[in-house]
N, C-alpha and C positions, 0 to 999 in steps of 0.2 A: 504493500500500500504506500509506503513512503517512500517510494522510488518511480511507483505512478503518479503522487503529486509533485514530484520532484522532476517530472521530464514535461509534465505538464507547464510549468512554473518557464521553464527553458522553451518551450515552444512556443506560450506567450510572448515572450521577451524578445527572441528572436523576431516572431512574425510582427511585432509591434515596429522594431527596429528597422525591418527591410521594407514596410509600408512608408515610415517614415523617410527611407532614403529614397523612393523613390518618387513621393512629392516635395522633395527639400532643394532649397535654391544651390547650386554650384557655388558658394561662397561661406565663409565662416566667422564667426565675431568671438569673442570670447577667449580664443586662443590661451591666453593667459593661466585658464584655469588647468591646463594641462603640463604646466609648471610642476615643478616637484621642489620643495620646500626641505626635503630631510637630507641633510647634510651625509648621510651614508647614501643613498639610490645615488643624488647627484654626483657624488665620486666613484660611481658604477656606471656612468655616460647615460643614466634614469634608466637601467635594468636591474631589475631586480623583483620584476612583477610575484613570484613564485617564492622568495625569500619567508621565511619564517622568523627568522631573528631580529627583525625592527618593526613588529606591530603599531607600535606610537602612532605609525604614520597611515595606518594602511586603511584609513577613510579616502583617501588621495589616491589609493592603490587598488589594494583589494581586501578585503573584510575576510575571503574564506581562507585567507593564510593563518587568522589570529586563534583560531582550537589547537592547532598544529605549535602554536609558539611553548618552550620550554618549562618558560615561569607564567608566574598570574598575571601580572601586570608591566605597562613600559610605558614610558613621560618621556615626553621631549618637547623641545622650544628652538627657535633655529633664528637665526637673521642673514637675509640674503641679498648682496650688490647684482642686480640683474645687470647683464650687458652696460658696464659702464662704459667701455670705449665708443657706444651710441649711443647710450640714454641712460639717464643715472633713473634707477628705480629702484627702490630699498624695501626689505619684506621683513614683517615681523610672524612669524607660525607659531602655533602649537598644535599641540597630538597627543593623545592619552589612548589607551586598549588596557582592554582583559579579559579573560574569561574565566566561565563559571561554568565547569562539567563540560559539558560539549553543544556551551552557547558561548559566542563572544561580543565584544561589544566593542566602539570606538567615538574617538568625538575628535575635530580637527577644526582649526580655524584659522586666515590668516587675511593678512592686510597688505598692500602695498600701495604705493605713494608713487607717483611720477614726477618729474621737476615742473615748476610751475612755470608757466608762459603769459604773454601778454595776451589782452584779451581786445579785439577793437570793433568796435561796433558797426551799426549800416552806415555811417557817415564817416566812417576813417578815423573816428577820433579814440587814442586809447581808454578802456575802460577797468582799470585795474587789472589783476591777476588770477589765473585758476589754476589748482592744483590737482590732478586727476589722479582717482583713486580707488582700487580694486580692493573686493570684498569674495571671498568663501568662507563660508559655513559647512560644516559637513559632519555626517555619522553614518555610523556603518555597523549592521547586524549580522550574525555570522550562527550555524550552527552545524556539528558535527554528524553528518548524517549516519554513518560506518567508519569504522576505526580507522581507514584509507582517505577518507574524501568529506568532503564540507561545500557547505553554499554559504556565499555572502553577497548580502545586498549594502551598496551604498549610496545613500541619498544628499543631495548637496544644493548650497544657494548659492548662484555666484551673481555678483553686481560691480558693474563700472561704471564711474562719472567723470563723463571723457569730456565736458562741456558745460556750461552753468545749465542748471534746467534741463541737461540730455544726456540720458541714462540708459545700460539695457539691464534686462535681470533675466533671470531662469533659472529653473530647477532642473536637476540632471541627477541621473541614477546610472547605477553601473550593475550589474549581477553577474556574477564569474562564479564555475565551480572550482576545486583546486582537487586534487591527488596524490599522496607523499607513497612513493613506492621505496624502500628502504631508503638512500640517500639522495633519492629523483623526489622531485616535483614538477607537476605539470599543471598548470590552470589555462581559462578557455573564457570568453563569455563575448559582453558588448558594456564598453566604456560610456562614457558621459552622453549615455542617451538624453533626448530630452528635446522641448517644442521649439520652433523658430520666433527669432525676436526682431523685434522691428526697434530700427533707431528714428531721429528726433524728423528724419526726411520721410523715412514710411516704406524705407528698403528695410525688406526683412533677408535675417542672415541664418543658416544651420550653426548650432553648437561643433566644436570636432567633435563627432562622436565618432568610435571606432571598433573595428570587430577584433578584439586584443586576445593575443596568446600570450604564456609565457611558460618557461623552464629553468629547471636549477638543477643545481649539485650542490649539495652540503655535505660535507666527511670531516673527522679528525682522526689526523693520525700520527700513533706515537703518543698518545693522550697529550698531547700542547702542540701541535700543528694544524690548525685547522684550514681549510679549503672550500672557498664557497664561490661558484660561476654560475653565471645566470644568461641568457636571453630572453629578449621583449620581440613580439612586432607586432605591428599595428596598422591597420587596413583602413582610412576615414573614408566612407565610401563616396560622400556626400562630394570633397574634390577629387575623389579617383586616385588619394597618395597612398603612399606606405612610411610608415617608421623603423627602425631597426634597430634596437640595442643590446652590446654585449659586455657585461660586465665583470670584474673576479677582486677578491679578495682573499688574502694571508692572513691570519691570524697565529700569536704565538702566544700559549697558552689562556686565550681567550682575555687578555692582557691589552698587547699593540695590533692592530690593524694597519695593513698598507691596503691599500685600493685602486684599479683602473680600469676606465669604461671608455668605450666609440658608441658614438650615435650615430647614426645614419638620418636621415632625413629628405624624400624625394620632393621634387616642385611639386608646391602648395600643401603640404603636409604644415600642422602646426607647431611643429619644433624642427630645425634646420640639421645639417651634420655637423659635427663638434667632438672632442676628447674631453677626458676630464680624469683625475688625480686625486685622491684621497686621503686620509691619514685619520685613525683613532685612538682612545686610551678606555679602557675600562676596571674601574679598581672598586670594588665592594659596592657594584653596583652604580655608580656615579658614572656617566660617558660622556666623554669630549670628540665631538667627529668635528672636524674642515674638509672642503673637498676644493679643487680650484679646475676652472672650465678653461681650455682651451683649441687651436687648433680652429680657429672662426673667428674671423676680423669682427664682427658683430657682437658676438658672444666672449671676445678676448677677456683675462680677468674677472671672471664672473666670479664672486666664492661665497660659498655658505659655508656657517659656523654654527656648531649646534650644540647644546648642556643636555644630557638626560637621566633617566632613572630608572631603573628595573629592578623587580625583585619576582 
């Protein structure tokens, strides 16, 4: 029975999705929400869809990682310099998860600020300044269906004020199921689904929403060597792109972390191709991740910093 309402759930979501790509306009807004905020995925080139060891974040990711995570609970907070070599845009995040038996839970939120510009009215004349500024909210539910496999749903607000007076908003959901075959994982689903928005002119745009897979390796060997690779991709069907990421990390004695990822990115896709670079510390529970972007004149010096918590 619960594998009947469980293919049910997936054939909805699907068929919702592929109706929706097929009356949705050839263009995108929102982009931004496909950002990734956790200072470990971004030092993974943002792979790491299938990971179990950084739940905090995975209202952003995926929900049906967090039954699979080791301990109860993970906290994190992160500040991010988007693309300052083009646009100084600065991010404040946080992320909490946990679970209880084989239900999990998450809550995610974050802010970001653009540099403010002049503003000039119908007649030329300056009229002060505006600062525009990006808004997610998000949570994420998650339950362990069979000892192997889990569904999670996530649901999210996202809002930008690119303009005095002109705003878009929308809600977007994600449902993915996830797989852990000894040190494999494998998850599947449909990313930031969700309805089209109309800006302040009356052109309506598609979310990215995307048909997302992902895979991993987790092992330790030697009990203090650990070894974790991931691939992402991601199919927005809406402009016809793809995404691609592959990312690994070392770990010694679950202590330092070194990290490095490639992004791929095809025309019109909502993240572009890029490298990126990592580094962690975890001592009694307390973690410190940085990761620094490069490899893309746009994206040159991006880096996130992040403080967290697990037990």
């Amino acid at each position: 029975m619960r594998f009947r309402h469980l293919s049910a759930v997936i054939l909805m979501t699907f068929t919702v999705a592929l109706s929706y790509a097929q009356t949705s306009i050839q263009s995108e807004a929102l982009g931004f929400s496909r950002i990734l905020q956790d200072p470990v995925a971004t030092g993974l080139g943002f792979a790491g869809r299938a990971s179990t060891h950084n739940p905090a974040w995975s209202s952003w990711t995926n929900a049906a990682a967090i039954p699979f995570y080791d301990g109860k609970a993970d906290f994190g907070v992160s500040y991010q310099h988007w693309a300052p070599s083009s646009a100084i845009e600065r991010t404040i995040a946080a992320g909490a998860a946990g679970h209880f038996g084989v239900f999990g839970a998450s809550l995610g939120f974050m802010t970001r600020s653009g540099e403010p510009y002049d503003i000039i009215d119908l007649n030329g004349v300056p009229d002060g300044q505006f600062k525009p500024r990006d808004i997610v909210g998000s949570a994420g539910l998650s339950i362990r269906l069979v000892k192997w496999l889990s569904l999670g749903v996530d649901l999210r607000y996202i809002h930008q004020s690119y303009y005095p007076q002109a705003s878009l908003s929308s809600f977007a959901a994600d449902a993915l199921l996830m797989a852990r075959f000894g040190d494999f994982r494998v998850t599947a689903g449909i990313a930031n689904v969700g309805g089209q928005v109309k800006d302040a002119e009356g052109e309506y745009w598609s979310l990215p929403t995307s048909i997302a897979f992902g895979a991993g390796y987790e092992a330790v060997f030697g009990g203090k060597h650990g070894v974790n690779a991931y691939i992402d991709f991601d199919y927005f069907y809406a402009v016809k792109a793809v995404t691609f990421a592959v990312g690994a990390e070392y770990s010694f004695n679950d202590i330092v972390f070194v990290r490095g990822g490639y992004h791929f990115g095809s025309v019109g896709a909502a993240l572009p191709q890029f490298a990126s670079v990592g580094l962690g510390a975890k001592y009694w529970g307390v973690k410190i991740n940085a990761s620094y972007t490069f490899a893309n004149k746009d994206l040159m010096n991006t880096f996130t910093v992040g403080l967290g918590y697990c037990f």
